[in-house]
C-alpha positions as CSV (number, residue, x, y, z in Angstrom):
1,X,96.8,146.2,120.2
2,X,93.5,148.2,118.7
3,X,94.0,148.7,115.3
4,X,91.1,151.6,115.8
5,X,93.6,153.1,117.7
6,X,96.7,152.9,115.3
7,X,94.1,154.2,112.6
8,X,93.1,157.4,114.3
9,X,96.9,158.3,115.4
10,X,98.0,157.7,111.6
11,X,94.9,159.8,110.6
12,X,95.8,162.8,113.0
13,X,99.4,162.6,112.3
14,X,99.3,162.6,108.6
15,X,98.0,166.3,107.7
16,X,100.3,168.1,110.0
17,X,103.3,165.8,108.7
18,X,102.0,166.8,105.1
19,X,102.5,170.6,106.0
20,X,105.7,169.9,108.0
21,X,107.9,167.9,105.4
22,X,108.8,169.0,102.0
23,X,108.1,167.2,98.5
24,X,112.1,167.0,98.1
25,X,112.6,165.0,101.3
26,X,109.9,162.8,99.9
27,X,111.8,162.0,96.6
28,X,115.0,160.6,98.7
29,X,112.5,158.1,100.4
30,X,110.7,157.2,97.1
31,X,113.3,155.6,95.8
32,X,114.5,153.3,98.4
33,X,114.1,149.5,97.8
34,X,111.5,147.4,99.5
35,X,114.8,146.3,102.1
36,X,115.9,149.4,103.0
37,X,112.2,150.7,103.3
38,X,111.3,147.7,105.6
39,X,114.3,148.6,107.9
40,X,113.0,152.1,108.5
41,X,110.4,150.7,109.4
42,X,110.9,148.6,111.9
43,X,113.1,151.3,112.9
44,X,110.4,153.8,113.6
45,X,108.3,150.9,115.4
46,X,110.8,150.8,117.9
47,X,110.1,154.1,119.1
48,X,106.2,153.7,119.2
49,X,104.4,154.1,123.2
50,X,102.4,150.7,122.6
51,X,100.7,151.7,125.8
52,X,99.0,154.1,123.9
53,X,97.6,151.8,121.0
54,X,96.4,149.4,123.8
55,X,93.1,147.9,123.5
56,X,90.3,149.6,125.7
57,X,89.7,147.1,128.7
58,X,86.2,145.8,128.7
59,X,84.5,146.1,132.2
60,X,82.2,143.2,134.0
61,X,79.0,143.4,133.2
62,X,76.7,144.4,136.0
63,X,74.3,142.2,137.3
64,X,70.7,143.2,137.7
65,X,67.9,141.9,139.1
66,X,64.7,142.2,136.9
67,X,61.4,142.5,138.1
68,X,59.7,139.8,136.8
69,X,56.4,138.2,138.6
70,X,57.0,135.2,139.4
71,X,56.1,132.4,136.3
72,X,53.0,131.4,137.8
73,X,52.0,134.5,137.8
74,X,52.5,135.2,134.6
75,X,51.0,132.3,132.9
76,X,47.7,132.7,134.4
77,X,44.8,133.0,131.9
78,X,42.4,135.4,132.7
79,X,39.5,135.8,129.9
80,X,39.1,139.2,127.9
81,X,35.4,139.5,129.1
82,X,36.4,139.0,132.3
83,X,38.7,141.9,132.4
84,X,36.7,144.2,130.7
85,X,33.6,143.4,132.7
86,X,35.1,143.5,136.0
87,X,34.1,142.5,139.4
């Protein structure tokens, strides 16, 4: 489960269930105990998609082939005066 996911639904769903419920249906829930909260709760879990809150699958990585020259190549000295002289 991607808790980035549960985040952003809680964030998106919060403002419009600020303008949507009142401040007396509020006071009803504020005094339940920590039991009876717990149990609505789980209630509401119940109903949750959890497909929706799954986490992203992460694809295979592709495999590339590089261009490298080949190491003996590569480690072949070749003098700065050399270069800059040329043939």
């Amino acid at each position: 489960m991607s808790t980035y996911y549960i985040a952003t639904e809680v964030k998106f769903a919060y403002g419009g269930m600020m303008m949507v419920v009142e401040p007396e249906d509020w006071r009803e829930k504020e005094t339940r105990s920590a039991q009876q909260l717990s149990e609505t709760l789980l209630e509401l879990a119940k109903k949750v998609r959890l497909s929706t809150l799954r986490k992203h699958p992460r694809a295979a990585k592709k495999k590339v082939k590089k261009g490298y020259v080949p190491g003996k190549v590569a480690r072949k000295h070749v003098a700065t005066a050399r270069v800059s002289k040329g043939p």
